[in-house]
Legacy VTK file of the C-alpha trace (Angstrom):
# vtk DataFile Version 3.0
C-alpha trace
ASCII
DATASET POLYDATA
POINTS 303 float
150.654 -38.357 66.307
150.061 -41.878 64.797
148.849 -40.157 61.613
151.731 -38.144 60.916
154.090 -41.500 62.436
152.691 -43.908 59.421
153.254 -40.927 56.666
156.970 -40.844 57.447
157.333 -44.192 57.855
155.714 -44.594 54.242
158.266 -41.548 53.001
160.786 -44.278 54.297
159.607 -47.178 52.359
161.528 -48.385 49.412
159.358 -49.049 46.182
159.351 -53.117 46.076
161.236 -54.059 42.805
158.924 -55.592 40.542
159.062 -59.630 40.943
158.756 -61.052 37.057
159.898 -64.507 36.329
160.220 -65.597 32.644
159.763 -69.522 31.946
160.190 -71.235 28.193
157.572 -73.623 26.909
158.284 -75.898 26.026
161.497 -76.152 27.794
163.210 -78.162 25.383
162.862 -77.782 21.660
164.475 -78.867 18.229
166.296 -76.163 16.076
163.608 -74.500 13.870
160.976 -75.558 16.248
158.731 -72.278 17.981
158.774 -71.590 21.585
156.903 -69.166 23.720
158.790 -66.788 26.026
155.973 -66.680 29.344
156.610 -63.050 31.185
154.666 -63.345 34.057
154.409 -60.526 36.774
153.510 -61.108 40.187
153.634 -57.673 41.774
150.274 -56.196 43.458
146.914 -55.592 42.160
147.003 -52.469 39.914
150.361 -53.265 38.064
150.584 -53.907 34.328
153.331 -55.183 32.157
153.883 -52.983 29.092
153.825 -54.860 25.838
157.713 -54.370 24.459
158.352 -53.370 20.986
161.369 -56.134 20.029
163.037 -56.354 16.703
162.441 -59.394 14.409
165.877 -60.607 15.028
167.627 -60.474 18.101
170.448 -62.223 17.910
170.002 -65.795 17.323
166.934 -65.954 18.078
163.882 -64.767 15.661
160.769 -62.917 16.501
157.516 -64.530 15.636
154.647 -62.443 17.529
153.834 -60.966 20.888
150.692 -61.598 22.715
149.554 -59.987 25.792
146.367 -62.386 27.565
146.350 -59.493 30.446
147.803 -56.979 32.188
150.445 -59.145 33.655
151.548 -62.169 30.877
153.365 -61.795 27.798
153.658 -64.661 25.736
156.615 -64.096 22.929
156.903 -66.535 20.089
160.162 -67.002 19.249
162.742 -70.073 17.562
166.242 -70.512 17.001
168.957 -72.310 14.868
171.382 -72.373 17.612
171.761 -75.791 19.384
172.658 -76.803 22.757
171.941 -75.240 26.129
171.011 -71.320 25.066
170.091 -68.069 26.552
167.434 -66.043 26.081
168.423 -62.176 24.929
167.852 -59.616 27.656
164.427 -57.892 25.785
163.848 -55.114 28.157
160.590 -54.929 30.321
158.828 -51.853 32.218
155.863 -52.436 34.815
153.121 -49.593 34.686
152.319 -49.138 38.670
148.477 -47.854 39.425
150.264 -44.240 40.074
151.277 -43.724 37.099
155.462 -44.418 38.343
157.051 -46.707 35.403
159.652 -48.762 36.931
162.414 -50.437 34.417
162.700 -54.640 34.727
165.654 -56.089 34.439
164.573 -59.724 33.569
166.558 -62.672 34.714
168.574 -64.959 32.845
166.787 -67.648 31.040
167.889 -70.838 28.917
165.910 -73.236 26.785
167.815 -76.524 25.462
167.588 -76.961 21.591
168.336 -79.901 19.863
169.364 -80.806 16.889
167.376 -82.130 13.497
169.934 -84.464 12.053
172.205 -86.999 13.669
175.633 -87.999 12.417
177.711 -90.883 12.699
180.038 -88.768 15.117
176.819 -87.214 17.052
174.878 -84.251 16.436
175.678 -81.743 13.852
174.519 -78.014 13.420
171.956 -77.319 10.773
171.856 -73.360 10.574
169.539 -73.141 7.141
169.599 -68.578 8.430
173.228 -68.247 8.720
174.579 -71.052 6.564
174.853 -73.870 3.932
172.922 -77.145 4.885
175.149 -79.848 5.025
174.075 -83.025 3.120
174.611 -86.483 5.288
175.675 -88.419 1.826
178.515 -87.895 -0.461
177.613 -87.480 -4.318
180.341 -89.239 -6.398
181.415 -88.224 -9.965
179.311 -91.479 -11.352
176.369 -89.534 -9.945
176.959 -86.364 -11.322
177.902 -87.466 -14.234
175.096 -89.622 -14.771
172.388 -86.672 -13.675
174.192 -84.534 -16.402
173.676 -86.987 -19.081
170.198 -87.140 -18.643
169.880 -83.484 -18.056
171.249 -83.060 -21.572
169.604 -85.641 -23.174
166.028 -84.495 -22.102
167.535 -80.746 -23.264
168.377 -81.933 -26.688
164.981 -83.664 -26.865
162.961 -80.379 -26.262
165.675 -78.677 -28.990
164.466 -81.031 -31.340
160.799 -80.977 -30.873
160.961 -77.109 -31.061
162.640 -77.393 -34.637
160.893 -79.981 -35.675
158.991 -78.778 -39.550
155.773 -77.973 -39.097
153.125 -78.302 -41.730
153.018 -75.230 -43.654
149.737 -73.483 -43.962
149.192 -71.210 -46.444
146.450 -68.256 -46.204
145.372 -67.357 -49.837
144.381 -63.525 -50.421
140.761 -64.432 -51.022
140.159 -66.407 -47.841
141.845 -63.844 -45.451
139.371 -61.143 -47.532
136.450 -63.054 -47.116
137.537 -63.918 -42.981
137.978 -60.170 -42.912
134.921 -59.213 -44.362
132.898 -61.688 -42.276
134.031 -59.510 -39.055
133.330 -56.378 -40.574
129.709 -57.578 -40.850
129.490 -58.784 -37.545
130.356 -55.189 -36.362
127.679 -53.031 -34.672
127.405 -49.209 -35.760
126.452 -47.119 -33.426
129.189 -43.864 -32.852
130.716 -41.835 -35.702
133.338 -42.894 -34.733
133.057 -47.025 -35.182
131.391 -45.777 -38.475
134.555 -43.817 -39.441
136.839 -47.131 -38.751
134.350 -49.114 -40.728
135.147 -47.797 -43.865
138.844 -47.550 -43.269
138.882 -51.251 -42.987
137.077 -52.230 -45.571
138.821 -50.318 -48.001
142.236 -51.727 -46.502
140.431 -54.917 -46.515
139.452 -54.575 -50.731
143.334 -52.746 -51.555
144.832 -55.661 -49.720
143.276 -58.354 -51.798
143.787 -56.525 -55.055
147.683 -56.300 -54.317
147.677 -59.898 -53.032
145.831 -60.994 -56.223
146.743 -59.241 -59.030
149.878 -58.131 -57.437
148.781 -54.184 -57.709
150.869 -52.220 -54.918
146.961 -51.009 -53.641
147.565 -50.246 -49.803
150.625 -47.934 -51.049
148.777 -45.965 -53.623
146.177 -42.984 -52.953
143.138 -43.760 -54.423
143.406 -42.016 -57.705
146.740 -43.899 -58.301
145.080 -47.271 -57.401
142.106 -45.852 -60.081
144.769 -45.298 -62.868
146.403 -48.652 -62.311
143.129 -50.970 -62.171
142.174 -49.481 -65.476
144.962 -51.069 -67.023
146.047 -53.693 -65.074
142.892 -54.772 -63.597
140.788 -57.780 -65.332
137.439 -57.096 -64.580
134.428 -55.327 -66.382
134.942 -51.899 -66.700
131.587 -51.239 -65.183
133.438 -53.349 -62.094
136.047 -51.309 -62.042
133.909 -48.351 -61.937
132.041 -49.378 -59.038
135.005 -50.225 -56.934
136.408 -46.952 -57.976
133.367 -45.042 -56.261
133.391 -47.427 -53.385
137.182 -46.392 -52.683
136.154 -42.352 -53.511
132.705 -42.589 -51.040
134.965 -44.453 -48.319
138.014 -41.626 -48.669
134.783 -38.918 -47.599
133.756 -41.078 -44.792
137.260 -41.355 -43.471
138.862 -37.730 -44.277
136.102 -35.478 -45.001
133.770 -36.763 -41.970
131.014 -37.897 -44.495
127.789 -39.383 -42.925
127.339 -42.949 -44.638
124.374 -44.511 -43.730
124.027 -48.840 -42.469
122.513 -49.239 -45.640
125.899 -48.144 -47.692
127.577 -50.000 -45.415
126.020 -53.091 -46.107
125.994 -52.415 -50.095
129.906 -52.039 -50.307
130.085 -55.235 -48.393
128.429 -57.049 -50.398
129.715 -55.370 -53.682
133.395 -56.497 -51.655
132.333 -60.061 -51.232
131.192 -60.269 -54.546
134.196 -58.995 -56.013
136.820 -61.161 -54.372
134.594 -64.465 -54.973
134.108 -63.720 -58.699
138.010 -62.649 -58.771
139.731 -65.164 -56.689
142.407 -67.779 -58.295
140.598 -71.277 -59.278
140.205 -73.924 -57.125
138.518 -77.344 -56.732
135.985 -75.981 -54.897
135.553 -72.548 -56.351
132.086 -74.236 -58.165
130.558 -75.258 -54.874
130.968 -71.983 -53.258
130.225 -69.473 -56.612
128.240 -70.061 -59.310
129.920 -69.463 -62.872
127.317 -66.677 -63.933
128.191 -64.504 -61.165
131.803 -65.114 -62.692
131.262 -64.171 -65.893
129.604 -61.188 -64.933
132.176 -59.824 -63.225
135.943 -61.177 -65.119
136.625 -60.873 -68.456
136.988 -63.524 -70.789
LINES 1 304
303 0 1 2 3 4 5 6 7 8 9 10 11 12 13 14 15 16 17 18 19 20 21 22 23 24 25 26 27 28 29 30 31 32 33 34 35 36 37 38 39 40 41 42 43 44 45 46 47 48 49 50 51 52 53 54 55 56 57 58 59 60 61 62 63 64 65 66 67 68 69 70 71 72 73 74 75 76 77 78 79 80 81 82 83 84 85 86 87 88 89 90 91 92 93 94 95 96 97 98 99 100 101 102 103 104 105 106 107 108 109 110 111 112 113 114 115 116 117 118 119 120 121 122 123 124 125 126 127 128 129 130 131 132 133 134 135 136 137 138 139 140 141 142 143 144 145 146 147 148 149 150 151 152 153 154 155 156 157 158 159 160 161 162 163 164 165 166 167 168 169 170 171 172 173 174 175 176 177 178 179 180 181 182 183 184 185 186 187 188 189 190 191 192 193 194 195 196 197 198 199 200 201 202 203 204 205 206 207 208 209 210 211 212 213 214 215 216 217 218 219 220 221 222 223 224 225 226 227 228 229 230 231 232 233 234 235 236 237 238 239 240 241 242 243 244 245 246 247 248 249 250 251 252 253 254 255 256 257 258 259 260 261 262 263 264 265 266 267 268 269 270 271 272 273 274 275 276 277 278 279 280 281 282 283 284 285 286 287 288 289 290 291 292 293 294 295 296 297 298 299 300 301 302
């Protein structure tokens, strides 16, 4: 009889509403400044807050992170712009009981006081930097702004004038940017058919430019017979030169369209036929006798 008493008197039992109290710390704060939201539930052993999913802004207020130490604290990060005494938003809350039940908690009202960052001659003032302009405690007079302007566009006129200013003028002479070229082709290492292929296309652009920037022939235009008929007349070198750099320019065209198989060894011998040639052709200078000797000159120009 006292068995079946206590079972309806627990059928007649109301479940307890869950007992959650929500403090700020600290309880006073500056606008801007964080503050954590403490959730603390102080129902029976077996009950467990559920970690809410909030939204990054809720009104005035902004989300900065949720952490959960147990199973019945939530501490919620949070700041605001708003000044003065202000409530918390209602975030909603749900306790997870031992069987399983999931009750909804409806969290009481809360208020933090936030104060202000700047001070005015009148008292405080609102700075909002989220939902508004910052208002500057100074006024800027036309003197000011005038005077900031100036020297805005005085240091812009300086910059336009150093970035015009003349520059010395250097000037690359056909034989030099040969000879620059060459010296990279020779640092080049031939290994693929492919690396081999580009090798002799740029030393024959390398030899056709110089010619046209030397003698003025229109080389990198022409195919190489064309280039062959107009060195023969126009050309001042031996013709047994201008024999040899007529073969160079044939064996190179069957390395680079016929898929010829040129050995390092040609490689190396129409460099140094190409270095040769532009040093024995190049304009006079005052230092063309300390770099070439005059033999090697004569052996190659005509007289």
């Amino acid at each position: 009889m006292s068995v079946i008493a206590l079972c309806a008197l627990a059928g007649t039992i109301a479940i307890a509403a869950p007992d959650v109290t929500i403090a700020c710390e600290p309880t006073s704060v500056e606008a801007g400044e964080p503050f954590t939201v403490i959730v603390t539930l102080a129902n029976e052993a077996g009950s467990t807050l559920q970690r809410p999913a909030l939204p990054l802004a809720m009104g005035a207020f902004d989300l900065l992170g949720i952490e959960q130490p147990d199973g019945h604290h939530l501490h919620i990060r949070m700041l605001t712009w708003e000044t003065g005494t202000v409530t918390l938003p209602l975030f909603p809350l749900h306790e997870l009981r031992q069987d399983g039940t999931q009750i909804e908690i409806e969290p009481p009202t809360t208020t933090i006081s936030v104060t202000t960052l700047l001070a005015t001659e009148d008292g405080l003032t609102t700075m909002q930097p989220h939902h508004g302009v910052l208002s500057i405690p100074f006024e800027v007079g036309e003197r000011t702004i005038f005077a900031i302007s100036s020297v805005v566009s005085i240091i812009a006129a300086a910059i336009g004038v150093w970035m015009l200013r003349p520059r010395p003028l250097v000037i690359v002479t056909p034989d030099e940017s040969a000879l620059s070229d060459l010296a990279l082709l020779a640092s080049r290492e031939l290994v693929t058919p492919e690396e081999v292929q580009m090798y002799w296309f740029d030393l024959s652009l390398v030899i056709r430019r110089y010619v046209e920037g030397r003698f003025g022939l229109r080389a990198p235009e022409c195919t190489t017979n064309e280039f062959i008929a107009q060195a023969h007349d126009r050309l001042p070198v031996d013709a047994g030169v201008r024999s040899t750099l007529a073969k160079l320019l044939a064996f190179s065209d069957r390395v680079k369209f016929a898929c010829h198989r040129a050995t390092p060894a040609d490689g190396q011998q129409a460099l140094s036929f190409a270095r040769q040639f532009v040093i024995a052709t190049r304009l006079p200078t005052e230092n063309t006798s300390a770099v070439s000797s005059g033999t090697e000159q004569e052996s190659m120009v005509k007289s």
